[in-house]
N, C-alpha and C positions, 0 to 999 in steps of 0.2 A: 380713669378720669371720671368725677358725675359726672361732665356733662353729655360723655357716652352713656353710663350705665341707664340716666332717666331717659335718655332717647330711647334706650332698648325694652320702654315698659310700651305694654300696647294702648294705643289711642294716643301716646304723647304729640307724636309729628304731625295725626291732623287737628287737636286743640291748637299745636302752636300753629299751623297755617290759617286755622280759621284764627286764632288771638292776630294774628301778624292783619288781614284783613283787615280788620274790623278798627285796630289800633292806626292801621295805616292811614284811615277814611276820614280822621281827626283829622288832624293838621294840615291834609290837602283840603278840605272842607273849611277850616277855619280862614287860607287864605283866599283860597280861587272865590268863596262866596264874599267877601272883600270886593275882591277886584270886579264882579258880578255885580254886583249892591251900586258901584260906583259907574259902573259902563250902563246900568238901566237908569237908578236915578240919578245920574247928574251930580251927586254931592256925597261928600265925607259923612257931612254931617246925620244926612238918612243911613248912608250905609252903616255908621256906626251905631243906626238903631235898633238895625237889622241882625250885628252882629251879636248885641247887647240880649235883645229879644231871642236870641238862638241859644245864644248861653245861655240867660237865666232861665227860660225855659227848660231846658237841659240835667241845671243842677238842681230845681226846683222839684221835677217830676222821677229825678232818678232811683229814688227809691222807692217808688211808688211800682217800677216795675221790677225792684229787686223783691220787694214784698207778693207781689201776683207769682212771680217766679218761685218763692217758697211754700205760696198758700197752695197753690195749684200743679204746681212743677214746674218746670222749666221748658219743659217741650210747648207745651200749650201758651202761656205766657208769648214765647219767643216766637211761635206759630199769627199769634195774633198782631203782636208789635211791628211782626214784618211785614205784614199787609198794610196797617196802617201808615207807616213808616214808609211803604212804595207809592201810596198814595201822594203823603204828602211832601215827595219829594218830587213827583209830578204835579202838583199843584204848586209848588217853590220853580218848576221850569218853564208850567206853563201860562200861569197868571199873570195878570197885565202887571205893573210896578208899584200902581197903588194898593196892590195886596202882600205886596212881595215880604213886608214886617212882618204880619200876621203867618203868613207862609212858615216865614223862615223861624216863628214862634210855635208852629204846629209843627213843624221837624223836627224843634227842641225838643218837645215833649212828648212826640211819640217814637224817640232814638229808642231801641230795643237794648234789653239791658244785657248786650251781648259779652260786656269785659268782666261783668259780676258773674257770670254764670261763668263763664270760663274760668273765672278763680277759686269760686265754689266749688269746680269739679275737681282741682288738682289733688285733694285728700283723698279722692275718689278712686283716682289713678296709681299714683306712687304711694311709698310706705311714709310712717312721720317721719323719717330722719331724711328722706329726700326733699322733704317740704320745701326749705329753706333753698337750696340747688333750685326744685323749680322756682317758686318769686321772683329768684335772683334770674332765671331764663325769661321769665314774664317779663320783668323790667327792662332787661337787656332791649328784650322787640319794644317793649316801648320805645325808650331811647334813641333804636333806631331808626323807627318811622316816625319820631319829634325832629332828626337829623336828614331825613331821607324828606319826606314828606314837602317839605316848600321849598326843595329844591326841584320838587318832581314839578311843581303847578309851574312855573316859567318855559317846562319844556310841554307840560300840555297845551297853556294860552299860545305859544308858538304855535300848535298845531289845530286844534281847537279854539273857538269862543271860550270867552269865561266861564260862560253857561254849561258847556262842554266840560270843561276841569269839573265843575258841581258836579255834571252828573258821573265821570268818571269814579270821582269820591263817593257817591251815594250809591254806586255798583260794589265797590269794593265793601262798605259794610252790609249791602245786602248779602252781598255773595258771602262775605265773612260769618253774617248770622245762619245762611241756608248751611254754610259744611259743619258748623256746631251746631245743627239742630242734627245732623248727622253722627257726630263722633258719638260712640256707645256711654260714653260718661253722662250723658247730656241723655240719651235715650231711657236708660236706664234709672234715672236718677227718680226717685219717689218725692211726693210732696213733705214740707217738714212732717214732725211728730208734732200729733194736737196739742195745743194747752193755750193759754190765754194772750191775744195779743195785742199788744200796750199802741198805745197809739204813735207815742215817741219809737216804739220800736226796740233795737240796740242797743238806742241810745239811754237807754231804763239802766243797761247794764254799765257799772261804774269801769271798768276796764276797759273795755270796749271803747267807752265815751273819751276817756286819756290817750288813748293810743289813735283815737281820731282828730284828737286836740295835737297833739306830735306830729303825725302828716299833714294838718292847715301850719303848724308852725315851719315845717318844713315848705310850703310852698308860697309862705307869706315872703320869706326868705328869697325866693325864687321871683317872685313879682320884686321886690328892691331891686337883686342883679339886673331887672330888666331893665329897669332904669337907671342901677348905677354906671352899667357898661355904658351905657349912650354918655351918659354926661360927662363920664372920662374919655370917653372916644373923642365928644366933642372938644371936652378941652384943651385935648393932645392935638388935635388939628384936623383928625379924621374921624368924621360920625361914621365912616361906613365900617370903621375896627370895630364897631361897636358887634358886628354879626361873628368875627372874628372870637370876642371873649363870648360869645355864650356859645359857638359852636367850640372853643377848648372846656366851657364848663360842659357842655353836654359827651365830650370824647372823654373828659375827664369820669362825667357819672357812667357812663358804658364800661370802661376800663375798671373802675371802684366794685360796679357789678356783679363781673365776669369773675376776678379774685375773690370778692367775697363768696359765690356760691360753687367755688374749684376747691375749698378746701374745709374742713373742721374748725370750727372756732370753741377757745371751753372755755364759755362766756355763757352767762344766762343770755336771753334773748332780750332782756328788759335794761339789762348792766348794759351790752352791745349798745343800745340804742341810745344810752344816757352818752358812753365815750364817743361815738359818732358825731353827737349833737354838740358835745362840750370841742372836740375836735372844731368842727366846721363853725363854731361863733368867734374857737381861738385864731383860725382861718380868715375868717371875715375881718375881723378885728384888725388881721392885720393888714388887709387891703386898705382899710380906712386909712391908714397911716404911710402905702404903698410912696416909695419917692416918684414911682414914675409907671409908663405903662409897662413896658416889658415886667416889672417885677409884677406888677399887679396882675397879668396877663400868668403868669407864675402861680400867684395866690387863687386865681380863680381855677385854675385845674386844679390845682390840691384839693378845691371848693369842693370839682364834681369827685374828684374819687373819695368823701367820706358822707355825701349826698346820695350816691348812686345803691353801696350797702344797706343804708338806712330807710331808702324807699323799697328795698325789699325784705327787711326784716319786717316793717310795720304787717304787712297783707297777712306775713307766714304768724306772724303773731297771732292777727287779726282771727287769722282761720284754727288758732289752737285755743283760742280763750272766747271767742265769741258765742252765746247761745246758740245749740243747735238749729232753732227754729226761725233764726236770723242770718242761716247761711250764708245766703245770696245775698240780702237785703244790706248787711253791713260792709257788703263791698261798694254797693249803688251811695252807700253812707259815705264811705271813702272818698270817692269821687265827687260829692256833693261838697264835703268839708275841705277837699284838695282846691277846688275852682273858687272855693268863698277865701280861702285865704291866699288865693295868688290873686285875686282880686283885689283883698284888701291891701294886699303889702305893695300893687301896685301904685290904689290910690295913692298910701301912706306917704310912699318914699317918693312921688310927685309930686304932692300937696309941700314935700319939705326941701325940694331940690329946686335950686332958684336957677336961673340963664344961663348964670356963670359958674354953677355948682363945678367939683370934679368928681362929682359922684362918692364923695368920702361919707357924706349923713347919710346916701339911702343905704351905704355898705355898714355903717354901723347901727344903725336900726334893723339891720339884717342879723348882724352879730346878738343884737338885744336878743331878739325872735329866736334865733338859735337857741342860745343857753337858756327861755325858757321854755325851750322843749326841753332841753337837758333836764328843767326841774319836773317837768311834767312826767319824763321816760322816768325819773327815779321815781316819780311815786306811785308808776307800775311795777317796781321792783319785787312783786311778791308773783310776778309772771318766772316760773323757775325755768321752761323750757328751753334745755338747750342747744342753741346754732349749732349744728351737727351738719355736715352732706357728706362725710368719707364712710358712708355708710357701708 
């Protein structure tokens, strides 16, 4: 099976323990500092400014330390972020509530760019044809600390203040960045090779910038679901189904996954991500027109299993066609263009979903979104690498 054989290369088990940390610190940090924001100040409305200033913070400064990480290395970079980073996670617990914005703005931008470095090291690790197998393991642990993770903070707030879940989350990506400052990948790894560095960065590079335009399309897509589920939930009679469809869209990307990086695919990498995308908007598509919920509830796991491949071919790509000397930096890329288009696809398909919607316009403006990634993935089609793991 790969997903024995990459376990049996050394350093893989504690990248994936420190990736599992660090990925995990997300999504208990995104709710507990929620319910934190709103038990200090008093109101939604601040906390959502808190949460807003954490973000864009976040996606704003992130490749700022994918770039430190390449110009200097990663040891030093992540050496430095973590400090700062402890800091201001201790000024986020211990400052009074009129600083708590600004706080929770200074965490954003001094998060260590610990999920870039841990992506950049997997070529480091495994041989190319294992590539694709890890991604597809990378993504898996995402998936399952986006599934894991807010169901953990209910059972911290139980035991702990709100404040407490924070700082539980803000140990787990410290600790997450201390054991990948450890694994020899990370030790080992040398500053890029000289040569001239653009200010855009990457994003200079035309492939690069497409296959980062494919992953905001893919997660504009993801902000509609967010709001199409509620609005179909609500109209079936139960908002609370609504956690229901994105926990079978998220079982559905786990499972889509795990198959895709268990077997050989003789597909270029580029064709893979065109049929994925045109799959998941014929998908969507059909939700929009869904008779009811169980079917639709249908529709959306079909959703995750051709989302779940396709957010791991994009990295392995990423990592075979990206300049050298943007290693790191176009992973912290990644994630900057991931969080700006679940952003926008959440405004989008809010701004267009009325009281009494059923969630059919923000499914079909999801569907749009899709197929033009599909046109996007085809006009990386001169990407030949191919999805290989039965290596």
């Amino acid at each position: 099976m790969p997903w024995r054989r990459l376990l049996t290369h050394a350093g893989v088990p504690r990248l994936l323990a420190a990736a599992l940390l660090v990925k995990l610190g997300t999504p208990v940090l995104s709710l507990a500092l929620l319910l934190a924001a709103v038990d200090r100040l008093g109101s939604y409305a601040a906390a959502g400014l808190v949460l807003t200033g954490h973000a864009l913070a976040l996606a704003l400064c992130a490749p700022l330390g994918g770039r430190l990480a390449d110009r200097y290395g990663p040891r030093p970079a992540l050496t430095g972020y973590l400090a700062a980073h402890t800091l201001a996670y201790a000024l986020l617990l211990l400052a009074p509530p009129a600083l708590m914005i600004g706080a929770a703005v200074l965490l954003g931008a001094t998060t260590p760019p610990a999920g870039s470095v841990a992506r950049s090291a997997w070529p480091r690790l495994v041989p190319a044809a294992a590539l694709p197998a890890a991604y597809a393991v990378d993504n898996a642990v995402n998936e399952l600390m986006f599934i894991a993770g807010p169901l953990l903070v209910p059972v911290l707030v139980w035991v702990v203040p709100a404040q407490g879940a924070v700082a539980v989350a803000g140990a787990a990506v410290l600790a997450g960045t201390a054991l990948l400052l450890a694994c020899p990948a990370v030790r080992q790894a040398e500053p890029a090779p000289p040569g001239r560095l653009r200010l855009a960065g990457p994003l200079t590079h035309r492939h690069t910038l497409l296959l980062l335009a494919v992953a905001a399309s893919g997660t504009f897509t993801f902000g509609c679901l967010r709001i199409a589920t509620v609005a179909s939930a609500t109209a079936s009679g139960s908002a609370a189904s609504a956690g229901l469809l994105m926990g079978l869209l998220s079982a559905g990307a786990l499972l889509g996954t795990l198959g895709y990086g268990a077997r050989a695919w003789p597909l270029s990498g580029g064709r893979l991500l065109v049929l994925l995308s045109l799959a998941e908007a014929a998908v969507l598509l059909g939700g929009a027109w869904a008779p009811g919920f169980v079917p639709l509830a249908v529709l959306i796991t079909l959703a995750g299993l051709v989302t779940g491949p396709r957010d791991a071919a994009v990295p392995a790509l990423l990592a075979d066609h990206a300049p050298a000397r943007y290693r790191t930096e176009v992973f912290a890329w990644l994630n900057t263009f991931m969080w700006a288009g679940y952003g926008l696809g959440t405004a989008v398909a809010g701004h267009l979903t009325g009281p009494h919607d059923t969630g059919a316009t923000a499914l079909a403006v999801a569907a749009a979104a899709a197929g033009a990634g599909a046109i996007l993935a085809a006009v990386t089609g001169g990407l030949r690498t191919r999805v290989t793991v039965g290596w």
